[in-house]
C-alpha beads as a LAMMPS data file, in Angstrom:
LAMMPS data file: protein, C-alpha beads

263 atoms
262 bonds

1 atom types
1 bond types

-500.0 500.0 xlo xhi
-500.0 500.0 ylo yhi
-500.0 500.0 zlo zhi

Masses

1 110.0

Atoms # bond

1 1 1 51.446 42.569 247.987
2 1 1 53.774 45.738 247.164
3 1 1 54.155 46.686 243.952
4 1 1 57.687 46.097 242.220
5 1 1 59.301 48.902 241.480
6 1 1 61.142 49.012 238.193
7 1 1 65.122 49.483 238.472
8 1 1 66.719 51.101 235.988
9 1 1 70.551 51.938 235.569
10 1 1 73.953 52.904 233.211
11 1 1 74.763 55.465 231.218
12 1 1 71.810 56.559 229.491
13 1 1 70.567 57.786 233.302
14 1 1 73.489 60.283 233.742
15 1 1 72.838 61.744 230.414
16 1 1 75.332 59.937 228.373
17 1 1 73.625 58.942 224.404
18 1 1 75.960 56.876 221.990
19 1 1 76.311 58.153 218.657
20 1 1 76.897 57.012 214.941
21 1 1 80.073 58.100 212.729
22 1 1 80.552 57.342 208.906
23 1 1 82.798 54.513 209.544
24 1 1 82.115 53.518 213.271
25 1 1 77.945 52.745 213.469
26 1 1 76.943 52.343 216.429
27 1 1 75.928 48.709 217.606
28 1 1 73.816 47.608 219.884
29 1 1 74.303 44.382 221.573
30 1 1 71.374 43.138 223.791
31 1 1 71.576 40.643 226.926
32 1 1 68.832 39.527 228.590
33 1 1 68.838 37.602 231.949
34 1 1 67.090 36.376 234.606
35 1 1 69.044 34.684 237.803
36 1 1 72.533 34.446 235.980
37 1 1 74.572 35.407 238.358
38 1 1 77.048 31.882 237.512
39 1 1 77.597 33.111 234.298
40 1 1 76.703 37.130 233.489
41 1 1 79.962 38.725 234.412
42 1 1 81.731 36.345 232.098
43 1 1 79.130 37.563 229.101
44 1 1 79.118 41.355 229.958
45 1 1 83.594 41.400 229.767
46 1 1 83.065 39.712 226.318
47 1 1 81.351 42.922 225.366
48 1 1 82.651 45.440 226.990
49 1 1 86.104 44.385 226.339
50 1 1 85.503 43.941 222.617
51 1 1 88.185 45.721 219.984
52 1 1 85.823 47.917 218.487
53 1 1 84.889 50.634 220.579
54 1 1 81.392 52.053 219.853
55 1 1 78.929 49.531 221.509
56 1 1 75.846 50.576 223.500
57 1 1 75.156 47.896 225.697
58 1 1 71.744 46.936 227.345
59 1 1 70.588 44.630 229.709
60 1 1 67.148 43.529 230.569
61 1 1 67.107 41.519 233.710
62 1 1 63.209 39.860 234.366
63 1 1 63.685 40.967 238.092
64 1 1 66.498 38.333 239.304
65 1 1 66.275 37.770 242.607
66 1 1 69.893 36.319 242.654
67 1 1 73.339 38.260 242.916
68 1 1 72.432 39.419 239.221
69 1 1 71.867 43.279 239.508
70 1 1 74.651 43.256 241.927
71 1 1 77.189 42.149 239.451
72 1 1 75.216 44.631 236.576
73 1 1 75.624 47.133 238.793
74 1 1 79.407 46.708 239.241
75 1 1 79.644 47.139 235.487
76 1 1 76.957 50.336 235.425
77 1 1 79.688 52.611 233.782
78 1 1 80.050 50.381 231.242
79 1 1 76.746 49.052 230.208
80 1 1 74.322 51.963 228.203
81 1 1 71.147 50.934 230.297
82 1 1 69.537 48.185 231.906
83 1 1 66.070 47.780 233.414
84 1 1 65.143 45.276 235.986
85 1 1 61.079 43.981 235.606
86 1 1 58.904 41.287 235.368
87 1 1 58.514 40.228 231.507
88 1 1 56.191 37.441 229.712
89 1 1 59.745 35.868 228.768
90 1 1 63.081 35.734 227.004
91 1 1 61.574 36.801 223.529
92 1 1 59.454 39.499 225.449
93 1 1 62.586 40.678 227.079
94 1 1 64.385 40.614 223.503
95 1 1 61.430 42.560 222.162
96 1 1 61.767 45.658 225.485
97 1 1 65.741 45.557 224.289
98 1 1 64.806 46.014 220.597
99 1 1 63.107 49.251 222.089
100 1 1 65.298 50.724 223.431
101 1 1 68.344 50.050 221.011
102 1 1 69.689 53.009 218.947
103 1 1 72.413 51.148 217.120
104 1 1 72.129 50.566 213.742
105 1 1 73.214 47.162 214.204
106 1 1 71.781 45.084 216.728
107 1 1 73.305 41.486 217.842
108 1 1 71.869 39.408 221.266
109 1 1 73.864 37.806 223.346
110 1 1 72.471 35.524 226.590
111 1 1 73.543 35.933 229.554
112 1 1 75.835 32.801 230.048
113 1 1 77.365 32.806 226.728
114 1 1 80.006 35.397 224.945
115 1 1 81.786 36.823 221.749
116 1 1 85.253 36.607 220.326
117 1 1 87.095 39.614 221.403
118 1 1 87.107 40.846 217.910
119 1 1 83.615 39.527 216.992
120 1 1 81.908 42.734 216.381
121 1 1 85.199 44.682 214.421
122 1 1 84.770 41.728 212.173
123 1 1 80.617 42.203 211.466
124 1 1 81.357 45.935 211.489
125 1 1 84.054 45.529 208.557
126 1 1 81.640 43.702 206.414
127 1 1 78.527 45.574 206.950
128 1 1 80.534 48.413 206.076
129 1 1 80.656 47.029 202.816
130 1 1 77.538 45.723 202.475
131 1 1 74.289 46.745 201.250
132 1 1 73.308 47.622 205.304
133 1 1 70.489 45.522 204.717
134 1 1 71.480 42.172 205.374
135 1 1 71.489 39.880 208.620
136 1 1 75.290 39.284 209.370
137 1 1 75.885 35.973 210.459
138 1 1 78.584 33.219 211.690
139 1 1 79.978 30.442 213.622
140 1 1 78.726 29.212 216.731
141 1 1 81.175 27.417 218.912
142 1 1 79.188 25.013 221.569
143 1 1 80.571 24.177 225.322
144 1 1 78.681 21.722 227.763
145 1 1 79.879 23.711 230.480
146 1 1 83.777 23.732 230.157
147 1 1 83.868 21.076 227.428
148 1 1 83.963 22.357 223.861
149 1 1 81.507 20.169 221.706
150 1 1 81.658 21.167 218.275
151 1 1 80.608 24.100 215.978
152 1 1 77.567 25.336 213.868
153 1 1 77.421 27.498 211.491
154 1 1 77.018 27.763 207.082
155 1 1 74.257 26.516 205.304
156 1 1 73.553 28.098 201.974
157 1 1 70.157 26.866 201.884
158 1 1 69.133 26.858 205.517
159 1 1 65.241 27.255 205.677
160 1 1 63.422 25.712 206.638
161 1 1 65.286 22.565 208.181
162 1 1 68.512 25.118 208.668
163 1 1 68.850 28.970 209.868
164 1 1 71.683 30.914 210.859
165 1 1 72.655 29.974 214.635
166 1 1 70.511 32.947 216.063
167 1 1 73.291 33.811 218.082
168 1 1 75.610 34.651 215.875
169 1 1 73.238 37.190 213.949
170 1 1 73.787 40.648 213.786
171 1 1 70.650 42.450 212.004
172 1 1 70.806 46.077 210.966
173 1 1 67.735 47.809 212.839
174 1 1 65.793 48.852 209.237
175 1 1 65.255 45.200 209.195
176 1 1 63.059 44.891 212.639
177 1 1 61.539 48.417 211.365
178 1 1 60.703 46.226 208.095
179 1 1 59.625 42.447 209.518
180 1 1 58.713 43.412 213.268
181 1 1 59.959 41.590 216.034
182 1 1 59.656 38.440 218.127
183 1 1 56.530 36.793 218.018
184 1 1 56.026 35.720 221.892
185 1 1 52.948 33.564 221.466
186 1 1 56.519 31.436 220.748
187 1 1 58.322 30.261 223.827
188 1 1 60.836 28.607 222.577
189 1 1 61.298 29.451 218.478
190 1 1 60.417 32.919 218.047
191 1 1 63.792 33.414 216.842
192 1 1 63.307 30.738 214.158
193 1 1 59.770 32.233 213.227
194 1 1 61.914 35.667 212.785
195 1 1 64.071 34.746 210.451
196 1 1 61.621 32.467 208.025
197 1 1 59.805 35.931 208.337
198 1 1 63.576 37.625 207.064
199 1 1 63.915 35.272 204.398
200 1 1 60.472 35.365 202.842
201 1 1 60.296 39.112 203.142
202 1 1 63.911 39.350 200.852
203 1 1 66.232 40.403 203.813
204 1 1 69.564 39.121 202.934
205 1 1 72.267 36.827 204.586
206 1 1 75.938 37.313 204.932
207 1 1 78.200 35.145 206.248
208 1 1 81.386 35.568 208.112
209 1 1 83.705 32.288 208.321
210 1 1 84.859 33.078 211.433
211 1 1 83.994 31.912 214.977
212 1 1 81.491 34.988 216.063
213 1 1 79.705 33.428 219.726
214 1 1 80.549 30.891 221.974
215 1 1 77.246 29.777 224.139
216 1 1 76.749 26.631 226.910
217 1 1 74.011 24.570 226.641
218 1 1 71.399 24.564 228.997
219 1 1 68.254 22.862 229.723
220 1 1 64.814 23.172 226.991
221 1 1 61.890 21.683 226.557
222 1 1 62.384 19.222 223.441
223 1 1 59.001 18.301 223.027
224 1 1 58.132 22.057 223.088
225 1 1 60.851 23.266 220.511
226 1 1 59.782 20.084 218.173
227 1 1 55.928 21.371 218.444
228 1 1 56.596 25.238 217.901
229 1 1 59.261 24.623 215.012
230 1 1 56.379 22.135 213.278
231 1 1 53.912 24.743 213.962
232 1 1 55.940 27.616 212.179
233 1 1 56.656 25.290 209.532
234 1 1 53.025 24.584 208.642
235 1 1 52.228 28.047 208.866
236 1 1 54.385 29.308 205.875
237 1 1 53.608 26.239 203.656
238 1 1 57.047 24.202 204.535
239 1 1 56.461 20.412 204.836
240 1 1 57.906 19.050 208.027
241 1 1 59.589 15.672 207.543
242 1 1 61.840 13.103 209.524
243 1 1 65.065 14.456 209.189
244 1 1 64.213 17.618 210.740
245 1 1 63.354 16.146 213.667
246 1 1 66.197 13.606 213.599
247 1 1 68.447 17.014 213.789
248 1 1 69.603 17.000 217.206
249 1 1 71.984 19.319 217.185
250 1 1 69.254 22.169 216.138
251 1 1 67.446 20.963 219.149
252 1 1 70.165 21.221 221.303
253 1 1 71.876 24.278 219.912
254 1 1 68.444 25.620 221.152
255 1 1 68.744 24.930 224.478
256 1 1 70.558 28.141 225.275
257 1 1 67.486 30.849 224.812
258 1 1 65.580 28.730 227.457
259 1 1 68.090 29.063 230.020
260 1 1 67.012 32.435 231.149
261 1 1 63.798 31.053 232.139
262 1 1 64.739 27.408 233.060
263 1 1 62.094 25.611 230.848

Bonds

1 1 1 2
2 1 2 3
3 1 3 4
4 1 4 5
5 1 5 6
6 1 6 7
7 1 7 8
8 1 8 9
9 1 9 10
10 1 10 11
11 1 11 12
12 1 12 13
13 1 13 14
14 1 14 15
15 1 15 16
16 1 16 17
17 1 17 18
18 1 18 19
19 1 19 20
20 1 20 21
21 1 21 22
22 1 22 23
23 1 23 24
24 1 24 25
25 1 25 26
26 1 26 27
27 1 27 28
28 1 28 29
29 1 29 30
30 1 30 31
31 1 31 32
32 1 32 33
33 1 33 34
34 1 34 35
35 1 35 36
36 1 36 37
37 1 37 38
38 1 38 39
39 1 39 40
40 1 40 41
41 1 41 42
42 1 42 43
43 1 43 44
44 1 44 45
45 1 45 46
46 1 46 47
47 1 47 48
48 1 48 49
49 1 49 50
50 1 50 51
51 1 51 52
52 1 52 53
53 1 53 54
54 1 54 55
55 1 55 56
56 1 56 57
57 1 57 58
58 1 58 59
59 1 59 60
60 1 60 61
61 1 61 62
62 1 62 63
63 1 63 64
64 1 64 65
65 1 65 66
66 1 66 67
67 1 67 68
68 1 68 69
69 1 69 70
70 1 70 71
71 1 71 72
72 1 72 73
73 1 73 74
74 1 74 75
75 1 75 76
76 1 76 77
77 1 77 78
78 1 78 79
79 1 79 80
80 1 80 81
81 1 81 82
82 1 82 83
83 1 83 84
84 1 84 85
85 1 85 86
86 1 86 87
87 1 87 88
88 1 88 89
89 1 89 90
90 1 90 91
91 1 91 92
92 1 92 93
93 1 93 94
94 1 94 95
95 1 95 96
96 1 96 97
97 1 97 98
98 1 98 99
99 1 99 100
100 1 100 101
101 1 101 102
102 1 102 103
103 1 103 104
104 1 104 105
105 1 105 106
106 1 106 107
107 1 107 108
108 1 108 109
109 1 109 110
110 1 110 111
111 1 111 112
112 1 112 113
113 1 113 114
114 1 114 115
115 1 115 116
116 1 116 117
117 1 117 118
118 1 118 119
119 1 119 120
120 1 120 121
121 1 121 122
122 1 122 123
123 1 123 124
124 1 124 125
125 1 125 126
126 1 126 127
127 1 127 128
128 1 128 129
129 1 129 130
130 1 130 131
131 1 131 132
132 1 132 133
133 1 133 134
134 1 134 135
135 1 135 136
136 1 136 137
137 1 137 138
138 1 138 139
139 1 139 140
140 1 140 141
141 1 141 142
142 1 142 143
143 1 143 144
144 1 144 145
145 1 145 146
146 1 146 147
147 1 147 148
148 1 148 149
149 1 149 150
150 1 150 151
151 1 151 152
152 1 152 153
153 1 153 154
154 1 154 155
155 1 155 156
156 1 156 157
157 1 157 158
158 1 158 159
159 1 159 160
160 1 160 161
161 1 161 162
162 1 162 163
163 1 163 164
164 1 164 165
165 1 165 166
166 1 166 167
167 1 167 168
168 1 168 169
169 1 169 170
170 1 170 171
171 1 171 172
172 1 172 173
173 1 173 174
174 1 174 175
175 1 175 176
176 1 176 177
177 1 177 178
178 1 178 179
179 1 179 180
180 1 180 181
181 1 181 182
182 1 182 183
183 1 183 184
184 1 184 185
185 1 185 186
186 1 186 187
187 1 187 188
188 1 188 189
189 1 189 190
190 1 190 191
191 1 191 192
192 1 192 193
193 1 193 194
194 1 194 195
195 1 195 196
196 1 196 197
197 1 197 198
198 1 198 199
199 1 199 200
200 1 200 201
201 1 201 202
202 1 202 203
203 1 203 204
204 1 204 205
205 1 205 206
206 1 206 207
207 1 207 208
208 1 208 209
209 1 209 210
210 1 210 211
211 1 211 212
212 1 212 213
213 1 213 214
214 1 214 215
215 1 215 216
216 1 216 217
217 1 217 218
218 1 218 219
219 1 219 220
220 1 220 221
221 1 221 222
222 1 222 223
223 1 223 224
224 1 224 225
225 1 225 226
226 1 226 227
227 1 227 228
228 1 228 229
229 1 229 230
230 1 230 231
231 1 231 232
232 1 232 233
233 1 233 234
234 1 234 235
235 1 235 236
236 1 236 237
237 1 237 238
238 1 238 239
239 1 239 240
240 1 240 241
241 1 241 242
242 1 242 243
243 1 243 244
244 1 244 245
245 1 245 246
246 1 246 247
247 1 247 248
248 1 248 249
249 1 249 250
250 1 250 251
251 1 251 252
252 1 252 253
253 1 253 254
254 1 254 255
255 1 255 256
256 1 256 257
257 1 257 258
258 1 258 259
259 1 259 260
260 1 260 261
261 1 261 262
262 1 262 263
């Protein structure tokens, strides 16, 4: 069997490198796919059509064999780099963005969900006047496909039953230098296991009362979720009880990080 050949693309390639002003920081938003051709377009406007202006993009496609490099591709002049290659899944992919980000803010975004125009001149404006230390956070509004089904979003004291809608998070790159990234033995909850590790370690939370990222839901592996969130639980000392796992909507708010892979 040939080898696959890694395909590689945007800006970056032609020599163009983003860089960071006093007042406009570059940020790095992150999308990682795999087959999305339905809704990836629809994603990539939401971030290249954004109000603030200095965004590197990247895209790391697990080697799609749909129409989605053809419709990255279309948008190469606007997206900083992408790479097309096999990964170990979405939180490995996540981890290979995280490596190649230079922003000094860094939010992810999945390939069939997408931001308020302004969402990123509104997390700019407050880490501006923040300590540029803390994970900036907000609302999550949720479709099933065109149907809006609610929001999530505040919880002053969110761990361990509650955490910021992942989503929505914007974290200042000193903080992966500081608590490391995704843990992929996870499948499904490395994000969670991240930020337990954020809180613990004395990264801060701010929160924006604004709608920040709209996302679909998509299929996941309940029982899966239920077992690695229990898991991560036990393993910093939190006691799991009933009503965590009577919180549907955390289940199903999780659903869209397992799309990419279709678990």
């Amino acid at each position: 069997m040939a080898a696959h050949i890694c395909k590689i693309g945007g800006l970056r390639k032609h020599g163009v490198n983003r860089s960071s002003l006093e007042n406009l920081p570059v940020v790095t938003i992150i999308t990682v796919v795999y087959n999305g051709e339905k809704f990836l377009e629809e994603t990539i406007k939401s971030v290249i059509n954004q109000t603030y202006s200095n965004i590197e993009y990247i895209i790391i496609d697990g080697r799609s064999n749909d129409r989605t490099l053809e419709i990255i591709s279309k948008y190469d002049d606007h997206i900083d780099f992408w790479i097309s290659e096999e990964d170990k899944g979405i939180y490995d992919a996540m981890n290979k963005g995280l490596k190649f980000a230079t922003g000094k803010l860094i939010g992810i975004l999945n390939s069939d969900d997408w931001y308020m125009s302004n969402t990123i001149e509104k997390v700019v404006d407050v880490y501006l006047k923040s300590d540029k230390s803390s994970i900036i956070h907000g609302i999550l509004k949720i479709w099933t496909n065109t149907l809006f089904f609610g929001v999530h979003g505040r919880s002053d004291l969110f761990f361990p039953e509650q955490f910021p809608p992942h989503p929505t998070c914007f974290v200042p790159r000193r903080v992966y230098e500081m608590i490391g990234n995704f843990d992929i033995q996870f499948r499904s909850a490395a994000d969670y296991d991240f930020l337990i590790r954020c809180k613990l370690g004395g990264v801060g939370f701010i929160f924006i009362e604004s709608v920040l990222t709209n996302f679909r839901s998509g299929g996941c592996s309940t029982r899966r979720f239920t077992s690695e969130t229990e898991k991560i639980q036990h393993k910093y000392g939190y006691r799991t009880n009933f009503s965590y796992r009577m919180k549907i909507l955390f289940v199903f708010i999780k659903n869209c990080f397992m799309k990419r892979n279709g678990f």
